[in-house]
N, CA, C and O atoms as CSV, one atom per row, in Angstrom:
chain,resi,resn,atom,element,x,y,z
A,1,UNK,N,N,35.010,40.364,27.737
A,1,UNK,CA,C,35.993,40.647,28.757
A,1,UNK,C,C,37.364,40.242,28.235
A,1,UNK,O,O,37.745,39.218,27.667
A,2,UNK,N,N,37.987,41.356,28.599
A,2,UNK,CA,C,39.333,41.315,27.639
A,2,UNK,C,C,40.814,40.304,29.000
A,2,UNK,O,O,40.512,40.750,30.107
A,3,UNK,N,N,41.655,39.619,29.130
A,3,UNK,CA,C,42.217,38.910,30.290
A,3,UNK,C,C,43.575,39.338,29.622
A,3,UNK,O,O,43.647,38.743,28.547
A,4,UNK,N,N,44.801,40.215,29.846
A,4,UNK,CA,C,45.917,39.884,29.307
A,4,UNK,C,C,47.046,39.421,30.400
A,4,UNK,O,O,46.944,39.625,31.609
A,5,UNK,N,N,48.401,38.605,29.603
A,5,UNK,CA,C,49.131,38.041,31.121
A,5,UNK,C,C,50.310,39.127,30.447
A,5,UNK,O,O,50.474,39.652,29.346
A,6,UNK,N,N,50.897,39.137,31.539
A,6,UNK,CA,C,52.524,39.546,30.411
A,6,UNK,C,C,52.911,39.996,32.377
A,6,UNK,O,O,52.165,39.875,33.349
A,7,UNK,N,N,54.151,40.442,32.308
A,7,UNK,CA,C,54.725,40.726,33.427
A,7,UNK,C,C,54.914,42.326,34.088
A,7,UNK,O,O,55.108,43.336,33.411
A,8,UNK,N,N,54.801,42.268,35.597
A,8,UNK,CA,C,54.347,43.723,35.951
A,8,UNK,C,C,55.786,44.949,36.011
A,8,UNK,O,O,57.011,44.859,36.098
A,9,UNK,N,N,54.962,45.847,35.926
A,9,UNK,CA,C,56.021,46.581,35.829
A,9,UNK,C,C,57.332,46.553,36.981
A,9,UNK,O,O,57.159,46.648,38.196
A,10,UNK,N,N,58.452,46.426,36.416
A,10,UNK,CA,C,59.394,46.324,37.584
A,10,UNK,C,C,59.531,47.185,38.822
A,10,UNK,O,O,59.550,48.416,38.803
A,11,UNK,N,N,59.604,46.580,39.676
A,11,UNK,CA,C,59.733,47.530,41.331
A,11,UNK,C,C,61.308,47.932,40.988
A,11,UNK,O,O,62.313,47.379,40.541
A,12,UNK,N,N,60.878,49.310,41.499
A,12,UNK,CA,C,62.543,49.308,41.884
A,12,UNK,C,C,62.506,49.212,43.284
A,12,UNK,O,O,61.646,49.584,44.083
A,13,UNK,N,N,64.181,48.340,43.535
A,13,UNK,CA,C,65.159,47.941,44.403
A,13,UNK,C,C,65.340,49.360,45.542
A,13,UNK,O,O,66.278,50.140,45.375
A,14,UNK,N,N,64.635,49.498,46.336
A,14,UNK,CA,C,64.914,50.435,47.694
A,14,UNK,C,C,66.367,50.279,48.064
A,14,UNK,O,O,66.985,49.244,48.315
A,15,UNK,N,N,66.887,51.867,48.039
A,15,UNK,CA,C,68.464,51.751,48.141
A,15,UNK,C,C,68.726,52.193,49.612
A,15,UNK,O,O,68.676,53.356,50.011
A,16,UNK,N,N,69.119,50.681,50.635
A,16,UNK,CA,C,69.587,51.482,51.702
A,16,UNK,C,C,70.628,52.107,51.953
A,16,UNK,O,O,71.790,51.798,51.688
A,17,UNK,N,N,69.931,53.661,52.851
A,17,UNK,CA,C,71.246,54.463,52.915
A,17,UNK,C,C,72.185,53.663,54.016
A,17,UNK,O,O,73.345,53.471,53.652
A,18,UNK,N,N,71.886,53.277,55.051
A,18,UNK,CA,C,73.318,52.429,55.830
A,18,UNK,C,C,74.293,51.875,54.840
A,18,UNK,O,O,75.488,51.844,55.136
A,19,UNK,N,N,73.817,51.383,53.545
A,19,UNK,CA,C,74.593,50.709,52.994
A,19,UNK,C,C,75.700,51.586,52.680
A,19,UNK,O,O,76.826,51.090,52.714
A,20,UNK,N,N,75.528,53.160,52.293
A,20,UNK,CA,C,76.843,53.781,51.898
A,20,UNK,C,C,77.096,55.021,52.596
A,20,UNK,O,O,78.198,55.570,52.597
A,21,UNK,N,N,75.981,55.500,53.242
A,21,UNK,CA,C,76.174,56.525,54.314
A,21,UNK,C,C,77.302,56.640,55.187
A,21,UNK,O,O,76.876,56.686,56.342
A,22,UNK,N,N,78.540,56.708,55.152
A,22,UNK,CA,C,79.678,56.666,56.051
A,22,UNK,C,C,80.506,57.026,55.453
A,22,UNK,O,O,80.661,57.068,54.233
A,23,UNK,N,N,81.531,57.519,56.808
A,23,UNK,CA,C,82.707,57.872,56.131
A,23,UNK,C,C,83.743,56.740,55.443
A,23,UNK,O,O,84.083,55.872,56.247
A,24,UNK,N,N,84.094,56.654,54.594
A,24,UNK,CA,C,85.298,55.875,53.967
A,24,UNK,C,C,86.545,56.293,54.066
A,24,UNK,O,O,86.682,57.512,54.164
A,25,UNK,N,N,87.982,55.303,54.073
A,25,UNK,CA,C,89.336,56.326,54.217
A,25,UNK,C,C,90.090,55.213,52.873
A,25,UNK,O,O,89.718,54.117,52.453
A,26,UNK,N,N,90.853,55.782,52.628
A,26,UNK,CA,C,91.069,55.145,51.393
A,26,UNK,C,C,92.498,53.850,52.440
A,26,UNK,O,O,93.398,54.121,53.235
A,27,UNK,N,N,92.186,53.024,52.072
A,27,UNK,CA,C,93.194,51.675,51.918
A,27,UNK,C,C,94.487,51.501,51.724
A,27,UNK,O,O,95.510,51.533,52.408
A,28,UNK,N,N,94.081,51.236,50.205
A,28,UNK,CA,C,94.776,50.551,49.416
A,28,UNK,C,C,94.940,51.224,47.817
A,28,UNK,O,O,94.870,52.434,47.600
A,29,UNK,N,N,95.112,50.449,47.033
A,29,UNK,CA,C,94.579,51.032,45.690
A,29,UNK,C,C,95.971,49.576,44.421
A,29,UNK,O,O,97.020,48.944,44.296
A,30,UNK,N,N,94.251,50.123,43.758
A,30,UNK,CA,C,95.098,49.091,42.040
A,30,UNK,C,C,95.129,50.077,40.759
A,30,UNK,O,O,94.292,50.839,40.276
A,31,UNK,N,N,96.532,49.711,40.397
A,31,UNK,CA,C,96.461,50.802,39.283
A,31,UNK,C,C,95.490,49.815,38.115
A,31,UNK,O,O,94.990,48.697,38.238
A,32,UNK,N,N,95.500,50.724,37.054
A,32,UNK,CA,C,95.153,50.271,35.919
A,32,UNK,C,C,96.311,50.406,34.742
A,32,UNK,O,O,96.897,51.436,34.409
A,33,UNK,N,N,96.477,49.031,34.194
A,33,UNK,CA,C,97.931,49.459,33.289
A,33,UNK,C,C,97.850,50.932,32.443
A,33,UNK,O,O,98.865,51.578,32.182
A,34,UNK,N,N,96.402,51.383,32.036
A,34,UNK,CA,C,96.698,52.933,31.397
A,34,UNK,C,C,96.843,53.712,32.135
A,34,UNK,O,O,97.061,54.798,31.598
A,35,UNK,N,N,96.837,53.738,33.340
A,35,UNK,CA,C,96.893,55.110,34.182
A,35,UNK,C,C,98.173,55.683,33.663
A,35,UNK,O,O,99.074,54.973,33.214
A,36,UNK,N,N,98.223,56.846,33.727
A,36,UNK,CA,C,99.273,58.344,33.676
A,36,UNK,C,C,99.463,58.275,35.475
A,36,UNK,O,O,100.446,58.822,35.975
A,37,UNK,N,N,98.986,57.943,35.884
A,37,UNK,CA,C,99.282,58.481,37.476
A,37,UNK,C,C,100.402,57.093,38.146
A,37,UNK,O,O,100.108,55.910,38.321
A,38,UNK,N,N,101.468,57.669,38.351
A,38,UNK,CA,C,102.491,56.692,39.380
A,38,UNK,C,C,101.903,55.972,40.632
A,38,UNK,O,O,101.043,56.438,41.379
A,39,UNK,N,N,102.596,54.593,40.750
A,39,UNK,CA,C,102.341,54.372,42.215
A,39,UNK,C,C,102.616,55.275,43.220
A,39,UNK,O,O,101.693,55.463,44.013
A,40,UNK,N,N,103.605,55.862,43.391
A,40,UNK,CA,C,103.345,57.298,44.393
A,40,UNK,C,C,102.833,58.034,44.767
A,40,UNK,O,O,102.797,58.511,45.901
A,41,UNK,N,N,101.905,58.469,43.098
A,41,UNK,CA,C,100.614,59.279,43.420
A,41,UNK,C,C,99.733,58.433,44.335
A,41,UNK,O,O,99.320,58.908,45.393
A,42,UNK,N,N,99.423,57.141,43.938
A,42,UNK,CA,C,98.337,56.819,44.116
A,42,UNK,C,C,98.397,56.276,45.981
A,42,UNK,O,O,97.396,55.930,46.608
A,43,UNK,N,N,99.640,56.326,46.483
A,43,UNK,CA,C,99.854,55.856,47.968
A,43,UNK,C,C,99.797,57.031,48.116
A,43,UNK,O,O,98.698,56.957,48.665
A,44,UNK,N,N,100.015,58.174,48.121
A,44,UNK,CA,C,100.142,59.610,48.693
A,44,UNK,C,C,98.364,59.510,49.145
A,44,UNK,O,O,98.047,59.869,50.279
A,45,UNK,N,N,97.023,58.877,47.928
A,45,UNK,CA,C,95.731,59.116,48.537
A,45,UNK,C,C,95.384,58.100,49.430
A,45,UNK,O,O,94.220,57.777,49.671
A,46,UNK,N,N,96.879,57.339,50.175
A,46,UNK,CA,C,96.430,56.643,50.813
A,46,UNK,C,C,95.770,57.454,52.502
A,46,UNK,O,O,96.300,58.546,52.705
A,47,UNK,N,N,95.020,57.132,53.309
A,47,UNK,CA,C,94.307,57.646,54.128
A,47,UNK,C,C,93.499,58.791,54.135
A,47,UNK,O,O,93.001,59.375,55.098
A,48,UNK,N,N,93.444,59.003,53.104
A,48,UNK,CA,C,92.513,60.220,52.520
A,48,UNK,C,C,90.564,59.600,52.652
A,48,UNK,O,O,90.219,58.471,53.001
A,49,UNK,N,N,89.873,60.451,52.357
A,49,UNK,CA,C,88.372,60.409,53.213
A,49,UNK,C,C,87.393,60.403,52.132
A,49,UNK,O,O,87.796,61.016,51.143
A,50,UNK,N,N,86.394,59.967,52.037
A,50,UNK,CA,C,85.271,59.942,51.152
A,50,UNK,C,C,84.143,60.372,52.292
A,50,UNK,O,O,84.321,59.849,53.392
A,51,UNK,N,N,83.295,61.033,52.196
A,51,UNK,CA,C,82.306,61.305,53.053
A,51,UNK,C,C,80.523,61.466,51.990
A,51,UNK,O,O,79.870,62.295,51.357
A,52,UNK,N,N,80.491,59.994,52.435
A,52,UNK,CA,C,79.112,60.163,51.507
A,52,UNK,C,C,78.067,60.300,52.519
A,52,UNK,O,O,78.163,59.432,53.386
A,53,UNK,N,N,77.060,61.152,52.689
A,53,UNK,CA,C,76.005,61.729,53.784
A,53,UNK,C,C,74.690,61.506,52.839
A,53,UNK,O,O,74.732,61.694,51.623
A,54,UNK,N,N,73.398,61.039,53.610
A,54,UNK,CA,C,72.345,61.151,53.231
A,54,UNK,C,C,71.891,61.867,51.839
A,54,UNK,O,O,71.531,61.254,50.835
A,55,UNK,N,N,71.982,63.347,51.979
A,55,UNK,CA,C,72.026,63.872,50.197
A,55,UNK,C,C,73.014,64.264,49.989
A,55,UNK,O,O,73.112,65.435,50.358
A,56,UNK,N,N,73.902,63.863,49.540
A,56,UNK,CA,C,75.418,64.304,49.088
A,56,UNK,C,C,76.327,63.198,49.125
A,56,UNK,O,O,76.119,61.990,49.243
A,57,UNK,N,N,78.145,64.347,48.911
A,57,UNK,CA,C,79.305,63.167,49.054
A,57,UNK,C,C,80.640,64.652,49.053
A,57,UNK,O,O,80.814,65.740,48.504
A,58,UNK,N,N,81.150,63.960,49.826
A,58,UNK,CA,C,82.830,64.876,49.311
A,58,UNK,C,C,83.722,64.018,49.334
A,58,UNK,O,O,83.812,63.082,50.129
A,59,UNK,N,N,84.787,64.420,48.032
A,59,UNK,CA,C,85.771,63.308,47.791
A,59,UNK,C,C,86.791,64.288,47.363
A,59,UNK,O,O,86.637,65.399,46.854
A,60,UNK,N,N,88.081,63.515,47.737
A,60,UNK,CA,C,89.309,64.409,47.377
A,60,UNK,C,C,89.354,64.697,45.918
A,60,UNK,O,O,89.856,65.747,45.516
A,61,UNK,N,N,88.697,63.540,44.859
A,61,UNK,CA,C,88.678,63.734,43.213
A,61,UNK,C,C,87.542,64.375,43.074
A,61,UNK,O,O,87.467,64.547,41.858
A,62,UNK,N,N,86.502,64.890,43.615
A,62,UNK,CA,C,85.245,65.207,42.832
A,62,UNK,C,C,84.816,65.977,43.446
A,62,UNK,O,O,83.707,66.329,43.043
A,63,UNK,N,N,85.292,66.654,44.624
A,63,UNK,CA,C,84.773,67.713,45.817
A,63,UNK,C,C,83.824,67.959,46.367
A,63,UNK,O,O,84.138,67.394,47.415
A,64,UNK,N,N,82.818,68.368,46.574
A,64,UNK,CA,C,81.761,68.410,47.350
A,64,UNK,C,C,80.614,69.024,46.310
A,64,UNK,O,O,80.678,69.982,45.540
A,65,UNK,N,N,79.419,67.980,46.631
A,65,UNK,CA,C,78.053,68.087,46.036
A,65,UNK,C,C,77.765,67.721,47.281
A,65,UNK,O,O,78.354,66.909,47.995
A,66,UNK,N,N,76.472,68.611,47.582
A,66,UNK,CA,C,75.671,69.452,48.144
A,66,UNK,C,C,74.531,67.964,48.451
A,66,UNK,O,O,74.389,67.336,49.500
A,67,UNK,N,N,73.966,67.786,47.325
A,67,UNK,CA,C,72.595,67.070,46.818
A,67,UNK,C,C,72.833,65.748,45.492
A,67,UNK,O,O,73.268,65.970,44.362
A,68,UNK,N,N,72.607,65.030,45.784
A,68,UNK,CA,C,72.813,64.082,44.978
A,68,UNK,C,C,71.644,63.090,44.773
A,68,UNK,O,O,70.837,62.666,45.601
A,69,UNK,N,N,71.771,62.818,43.373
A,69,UNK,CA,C,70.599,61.824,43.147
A,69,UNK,C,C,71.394,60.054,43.105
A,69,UNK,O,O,72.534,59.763,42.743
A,70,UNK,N,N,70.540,59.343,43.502
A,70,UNK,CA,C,71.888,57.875,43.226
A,70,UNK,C,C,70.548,56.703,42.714
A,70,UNK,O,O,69.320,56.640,42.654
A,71,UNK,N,N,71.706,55.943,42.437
A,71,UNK,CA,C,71.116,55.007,41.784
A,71,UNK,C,C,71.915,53.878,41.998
A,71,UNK,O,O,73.141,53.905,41.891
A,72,UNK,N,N,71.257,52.876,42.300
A,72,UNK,CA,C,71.778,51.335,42.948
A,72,UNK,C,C,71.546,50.467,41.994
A,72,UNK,O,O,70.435,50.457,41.465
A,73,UNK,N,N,72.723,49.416,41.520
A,73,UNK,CA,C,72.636,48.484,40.932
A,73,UNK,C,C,73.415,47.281,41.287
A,73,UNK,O,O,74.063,47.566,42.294
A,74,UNK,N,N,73.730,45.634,40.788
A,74,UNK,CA,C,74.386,45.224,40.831
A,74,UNK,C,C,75.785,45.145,39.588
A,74,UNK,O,O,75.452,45.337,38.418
A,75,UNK,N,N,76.812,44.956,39.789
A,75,UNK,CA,C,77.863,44.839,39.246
A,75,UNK,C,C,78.688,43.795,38.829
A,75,UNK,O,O,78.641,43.102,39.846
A,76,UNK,N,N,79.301,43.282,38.172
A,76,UNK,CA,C,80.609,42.577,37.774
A,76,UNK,C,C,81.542,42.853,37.808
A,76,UNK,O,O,81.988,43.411,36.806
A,77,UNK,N,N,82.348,42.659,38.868
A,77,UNK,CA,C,83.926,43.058,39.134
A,77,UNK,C,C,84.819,42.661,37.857
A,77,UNK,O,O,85.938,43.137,37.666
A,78,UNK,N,N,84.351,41.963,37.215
A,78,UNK,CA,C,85.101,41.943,35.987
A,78,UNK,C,C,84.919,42.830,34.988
A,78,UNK,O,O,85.842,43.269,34.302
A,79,UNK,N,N,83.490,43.192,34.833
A,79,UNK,CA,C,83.395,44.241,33.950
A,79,UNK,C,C,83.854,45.276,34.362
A,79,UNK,O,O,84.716,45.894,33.737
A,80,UNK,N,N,83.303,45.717,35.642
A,80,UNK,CA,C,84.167,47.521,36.634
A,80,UNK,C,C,85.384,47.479,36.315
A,80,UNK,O,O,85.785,48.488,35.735
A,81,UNK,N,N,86.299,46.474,36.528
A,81,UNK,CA,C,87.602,46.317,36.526
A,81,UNK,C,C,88.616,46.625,35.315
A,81,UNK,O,O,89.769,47.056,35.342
A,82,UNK,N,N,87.530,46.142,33.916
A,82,UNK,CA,C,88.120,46.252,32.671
A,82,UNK,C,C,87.564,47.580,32.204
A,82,UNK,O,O,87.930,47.788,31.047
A,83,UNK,N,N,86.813,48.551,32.689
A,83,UNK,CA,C,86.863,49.649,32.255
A,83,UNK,C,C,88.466,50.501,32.860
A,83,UNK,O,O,88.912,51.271,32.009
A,84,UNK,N,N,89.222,50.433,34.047
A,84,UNK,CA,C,90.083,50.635,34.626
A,84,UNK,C,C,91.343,49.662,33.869
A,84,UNK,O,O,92.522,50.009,33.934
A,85,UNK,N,N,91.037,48.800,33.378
A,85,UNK,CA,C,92.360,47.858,32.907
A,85,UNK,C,C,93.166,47.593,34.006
A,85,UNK,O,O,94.271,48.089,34.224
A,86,UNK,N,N,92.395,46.560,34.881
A,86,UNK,CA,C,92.835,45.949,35.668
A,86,UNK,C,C,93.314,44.458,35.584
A,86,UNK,O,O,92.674,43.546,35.060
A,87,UNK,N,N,94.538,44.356,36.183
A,87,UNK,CA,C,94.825,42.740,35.377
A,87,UNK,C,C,94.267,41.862,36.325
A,87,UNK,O,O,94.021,42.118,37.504
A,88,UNK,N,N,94.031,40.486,35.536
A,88,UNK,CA,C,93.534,39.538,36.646
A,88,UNK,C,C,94.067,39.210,38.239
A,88,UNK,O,O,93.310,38.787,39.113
A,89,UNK,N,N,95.810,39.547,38.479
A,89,UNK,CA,C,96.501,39.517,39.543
A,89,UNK,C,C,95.733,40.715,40.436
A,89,UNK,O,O,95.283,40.497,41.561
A,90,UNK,N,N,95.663,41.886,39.825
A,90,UNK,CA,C,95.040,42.886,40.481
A,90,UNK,C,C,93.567,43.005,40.737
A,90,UNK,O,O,93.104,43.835,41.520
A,91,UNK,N,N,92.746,42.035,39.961
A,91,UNK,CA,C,91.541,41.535,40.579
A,91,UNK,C,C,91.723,40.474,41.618
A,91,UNK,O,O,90.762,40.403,42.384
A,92,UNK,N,N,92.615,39.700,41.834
A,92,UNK,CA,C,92.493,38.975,42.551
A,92,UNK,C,C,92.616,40.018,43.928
A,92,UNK,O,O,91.742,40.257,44.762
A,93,UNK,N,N,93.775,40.453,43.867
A,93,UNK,CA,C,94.033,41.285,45.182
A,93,UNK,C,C,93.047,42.260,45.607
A,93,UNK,O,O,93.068,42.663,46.770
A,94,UNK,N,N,91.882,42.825,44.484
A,94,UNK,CA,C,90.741,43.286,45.425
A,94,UNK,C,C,89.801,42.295,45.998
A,94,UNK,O,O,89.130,42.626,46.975
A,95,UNK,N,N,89.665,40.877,45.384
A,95,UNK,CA,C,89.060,40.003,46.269
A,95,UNK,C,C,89.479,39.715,47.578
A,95,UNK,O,O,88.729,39.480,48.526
A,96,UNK,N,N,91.135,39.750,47.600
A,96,UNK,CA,C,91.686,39.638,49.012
A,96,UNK,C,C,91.025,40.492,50.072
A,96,UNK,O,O,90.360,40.137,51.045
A,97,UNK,N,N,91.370,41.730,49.647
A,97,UNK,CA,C,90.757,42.758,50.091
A,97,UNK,C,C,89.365,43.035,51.052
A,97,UNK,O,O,89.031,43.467,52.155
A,98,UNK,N,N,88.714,42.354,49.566
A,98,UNK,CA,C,87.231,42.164,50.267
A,98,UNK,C,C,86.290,42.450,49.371
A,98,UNK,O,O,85.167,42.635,49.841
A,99,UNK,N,N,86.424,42.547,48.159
A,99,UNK,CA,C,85.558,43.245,47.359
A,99,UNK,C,C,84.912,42.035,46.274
A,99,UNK,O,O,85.604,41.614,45.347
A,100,UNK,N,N,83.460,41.524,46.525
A,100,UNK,CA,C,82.998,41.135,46.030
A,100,UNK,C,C,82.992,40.687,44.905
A,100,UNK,O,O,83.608,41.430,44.141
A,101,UNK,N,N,82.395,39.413,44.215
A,101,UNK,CA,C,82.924,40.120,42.584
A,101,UNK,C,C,81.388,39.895,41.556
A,101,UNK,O,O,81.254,39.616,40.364
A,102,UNK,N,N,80.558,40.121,42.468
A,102,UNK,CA,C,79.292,40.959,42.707
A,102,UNK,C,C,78.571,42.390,43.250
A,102,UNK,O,O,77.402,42.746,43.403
A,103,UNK,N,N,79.766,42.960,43.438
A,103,UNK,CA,C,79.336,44.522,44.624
A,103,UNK,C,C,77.812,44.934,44.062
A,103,UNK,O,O,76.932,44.856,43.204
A,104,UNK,N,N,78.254,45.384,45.189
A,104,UNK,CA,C,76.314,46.611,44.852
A,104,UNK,C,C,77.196,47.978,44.504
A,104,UNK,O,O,78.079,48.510,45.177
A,105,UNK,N,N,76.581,48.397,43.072
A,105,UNK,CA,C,77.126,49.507,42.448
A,105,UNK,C,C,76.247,50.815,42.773
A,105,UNK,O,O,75.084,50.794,42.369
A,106,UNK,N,N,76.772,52.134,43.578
A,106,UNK,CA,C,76.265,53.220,43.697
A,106,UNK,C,C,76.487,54.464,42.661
A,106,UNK,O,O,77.614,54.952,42.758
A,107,UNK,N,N,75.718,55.018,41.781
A,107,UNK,CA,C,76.152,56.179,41.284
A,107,UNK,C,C,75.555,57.368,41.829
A,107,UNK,O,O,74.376,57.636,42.058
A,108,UNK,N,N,76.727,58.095,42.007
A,108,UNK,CA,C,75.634,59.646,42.654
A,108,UNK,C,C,76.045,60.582,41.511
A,108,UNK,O,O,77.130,60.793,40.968
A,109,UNK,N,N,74.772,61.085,41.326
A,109,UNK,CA,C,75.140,62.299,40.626
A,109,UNK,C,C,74.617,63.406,40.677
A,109,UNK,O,O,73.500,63.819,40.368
A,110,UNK,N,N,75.526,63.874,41.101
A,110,UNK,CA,C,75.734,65.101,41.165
A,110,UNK,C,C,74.171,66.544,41.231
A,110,UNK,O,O,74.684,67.332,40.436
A,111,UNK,N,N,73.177,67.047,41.526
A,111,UNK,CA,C,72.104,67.544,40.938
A,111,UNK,C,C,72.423,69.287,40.974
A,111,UNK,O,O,73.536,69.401,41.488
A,112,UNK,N,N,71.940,70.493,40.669
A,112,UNK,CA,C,71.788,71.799,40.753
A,112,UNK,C,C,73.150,72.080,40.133
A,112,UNK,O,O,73.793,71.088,39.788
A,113,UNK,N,N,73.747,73.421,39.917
A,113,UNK,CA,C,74.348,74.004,39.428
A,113,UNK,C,C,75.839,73.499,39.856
A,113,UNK,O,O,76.348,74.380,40.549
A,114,UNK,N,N,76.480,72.690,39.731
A,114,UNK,CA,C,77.803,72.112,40.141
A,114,UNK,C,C,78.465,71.762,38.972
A,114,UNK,O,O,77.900,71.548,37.900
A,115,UNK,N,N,79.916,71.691,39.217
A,115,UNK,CA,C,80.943,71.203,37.865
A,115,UNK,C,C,81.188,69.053,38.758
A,115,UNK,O,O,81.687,68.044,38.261
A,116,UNK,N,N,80.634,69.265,39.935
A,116,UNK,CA,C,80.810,67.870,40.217
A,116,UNK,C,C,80.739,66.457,39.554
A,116,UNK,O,O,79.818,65.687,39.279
A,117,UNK,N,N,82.253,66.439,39.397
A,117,UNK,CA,C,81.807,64.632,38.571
A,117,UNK,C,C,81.288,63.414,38.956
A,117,UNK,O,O,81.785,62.948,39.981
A,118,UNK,N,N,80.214,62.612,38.281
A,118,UNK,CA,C,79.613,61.601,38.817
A,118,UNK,C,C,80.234,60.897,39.563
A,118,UNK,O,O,81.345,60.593,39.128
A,119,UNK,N,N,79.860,60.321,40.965
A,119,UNK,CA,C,80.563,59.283,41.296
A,119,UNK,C,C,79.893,57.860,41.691
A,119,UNK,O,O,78.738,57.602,42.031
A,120,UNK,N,N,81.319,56.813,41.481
A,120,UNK,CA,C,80.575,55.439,41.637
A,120,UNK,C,C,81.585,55.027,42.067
A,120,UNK,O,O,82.770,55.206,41.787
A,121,UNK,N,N,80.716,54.080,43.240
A,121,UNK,CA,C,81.349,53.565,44.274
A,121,UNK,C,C,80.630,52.249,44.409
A,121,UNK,O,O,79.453,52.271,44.768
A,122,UNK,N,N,81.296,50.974,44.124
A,122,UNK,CA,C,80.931,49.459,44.659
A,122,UNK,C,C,81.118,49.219,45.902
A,122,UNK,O,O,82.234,49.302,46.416
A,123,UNK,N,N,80.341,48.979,46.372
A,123,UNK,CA,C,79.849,48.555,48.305
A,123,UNK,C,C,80.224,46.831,48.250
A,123,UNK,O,O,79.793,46.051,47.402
A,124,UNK,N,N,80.936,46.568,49.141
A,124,UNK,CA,C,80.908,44.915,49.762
A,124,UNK,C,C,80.658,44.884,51.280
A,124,UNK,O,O,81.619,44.423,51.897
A,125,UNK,N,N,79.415,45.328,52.183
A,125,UNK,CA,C,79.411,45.902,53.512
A,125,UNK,C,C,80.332,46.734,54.154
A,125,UNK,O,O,79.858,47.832,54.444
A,126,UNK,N,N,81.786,46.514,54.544
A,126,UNK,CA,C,82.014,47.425,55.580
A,126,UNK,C,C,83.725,47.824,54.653
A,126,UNK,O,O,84.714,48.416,55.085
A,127,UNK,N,N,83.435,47.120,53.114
A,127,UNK,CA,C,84.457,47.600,52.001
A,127,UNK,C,C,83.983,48.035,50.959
A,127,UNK,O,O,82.831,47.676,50.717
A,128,UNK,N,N,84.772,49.089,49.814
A,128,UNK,CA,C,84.076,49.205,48.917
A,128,UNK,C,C,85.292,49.941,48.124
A,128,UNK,O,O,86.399,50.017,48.659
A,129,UNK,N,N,85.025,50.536,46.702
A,129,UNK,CA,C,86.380,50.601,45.961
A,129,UNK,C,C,85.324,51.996,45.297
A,129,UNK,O,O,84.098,52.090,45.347
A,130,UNK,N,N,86.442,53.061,44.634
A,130,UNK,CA,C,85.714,53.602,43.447
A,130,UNK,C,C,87.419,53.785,42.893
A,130,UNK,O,O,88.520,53.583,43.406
A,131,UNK,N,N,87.025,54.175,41.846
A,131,UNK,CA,C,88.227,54.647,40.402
A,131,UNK,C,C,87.848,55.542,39.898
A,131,UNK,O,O,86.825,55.865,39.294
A,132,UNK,N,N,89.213,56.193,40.311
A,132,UNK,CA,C,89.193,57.526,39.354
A,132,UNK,C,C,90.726,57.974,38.461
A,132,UNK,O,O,91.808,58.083,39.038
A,133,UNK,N,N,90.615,58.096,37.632
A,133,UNK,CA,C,92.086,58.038,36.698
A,133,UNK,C,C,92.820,57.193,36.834
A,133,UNK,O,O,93.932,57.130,37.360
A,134,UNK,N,N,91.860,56.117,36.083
A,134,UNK,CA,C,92.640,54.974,35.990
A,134,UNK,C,C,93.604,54.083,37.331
A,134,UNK,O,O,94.404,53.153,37.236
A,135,UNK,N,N,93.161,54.756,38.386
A,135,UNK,CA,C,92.900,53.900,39.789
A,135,UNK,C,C,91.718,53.428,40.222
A,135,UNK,O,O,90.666,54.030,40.006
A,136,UNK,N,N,91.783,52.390,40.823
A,136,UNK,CA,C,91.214,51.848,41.900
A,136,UNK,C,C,91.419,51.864,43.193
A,136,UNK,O,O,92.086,50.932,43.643
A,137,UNK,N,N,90.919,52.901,44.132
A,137,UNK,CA,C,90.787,52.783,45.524
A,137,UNK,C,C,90.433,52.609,46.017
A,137,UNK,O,O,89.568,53.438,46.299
A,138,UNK,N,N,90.489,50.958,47.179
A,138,UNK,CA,C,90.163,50.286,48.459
A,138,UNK,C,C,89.049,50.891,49.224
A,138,UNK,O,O,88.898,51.937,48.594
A,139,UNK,N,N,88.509,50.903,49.810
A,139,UNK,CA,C,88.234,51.257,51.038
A,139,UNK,C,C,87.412,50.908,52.129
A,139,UNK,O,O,86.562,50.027,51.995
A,140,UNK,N,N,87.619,51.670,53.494
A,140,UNK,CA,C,87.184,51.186,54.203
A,140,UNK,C,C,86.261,51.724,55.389
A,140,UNK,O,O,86.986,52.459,56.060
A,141,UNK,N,N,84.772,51.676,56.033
A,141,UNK,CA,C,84.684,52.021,56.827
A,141,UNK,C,C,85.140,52.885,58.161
A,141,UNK,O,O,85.340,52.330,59.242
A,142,UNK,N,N,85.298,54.479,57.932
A,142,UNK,CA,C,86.107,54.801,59.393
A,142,UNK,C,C,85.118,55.585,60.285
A,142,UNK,O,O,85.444,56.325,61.213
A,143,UNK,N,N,83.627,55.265,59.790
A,143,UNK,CA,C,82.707,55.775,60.813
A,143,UNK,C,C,81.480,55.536,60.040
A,143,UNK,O,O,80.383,55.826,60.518
């Protein structure tokens, strides 16, 4: 009789949808010192909408997918942050904010015949941020 130990295969982490199912409106926002995009641009997306739904998402940067596959992880606001080149002042001010510096990281992507770009969005309950060109935008619960 053969006995081996070793460890079981990993469960995956059940992703609740409450956690990101809602509408979002954009905040706030942190540049990243490389951005090409002005502070102007980036207040003009201020009150603008993210609508992530059960299978899908529409976003003013990435437009509407239909069907989406996602995937939940945890994060380091320091690492998210330095892909964006965010300075430490401007990490601090998403902690003000509300943003974890642990978030739960969502990627959806995109599935069937679409030009839709992946998106990822860090959740802190009823806040959460994504970046896109070298921004970072706030956000917040508006349903």
């Amino acid at each position: 009789m053969l006995v081996g130990c070793g460890s079981p295969a990993p469960v995956a982490e059940p992703m609740p949808v409450e956690d990101l199912t809602y509408t979002w409106k954009v905040a706030s926002h942190e540049l990243g010192t490389k951005t090409t995009m002005s502070e102007q641009d980036a207040i003009a997306a201020h009150g603008r909408e993210l609508a992530i739904t059960a299978s899908g998402y529409t976003t003013p940067w990435h437009g509407r997918c239909a069907e989406a596959k996602r995937e939940r992880s945890r994060a380091s606001l320091v690492e998210v942050t330095a892909d964006v080149d965010v300075t430490p002042d401007g990490r601090a001010r998403l902690k003000q904010f509300g943003i974890a510096v642990d978030p739960i990281e969502y990627r959806l992507v995109c599935q069937g015949r679409t030009t839709a770009p992946l998106l990822t969005i860090w959740v802190t309950g009823k806040r959460a941020m994504t970046c896109f060109g070298g921004v970072c935008y706030l956000l917040t619960r508006s349903s």
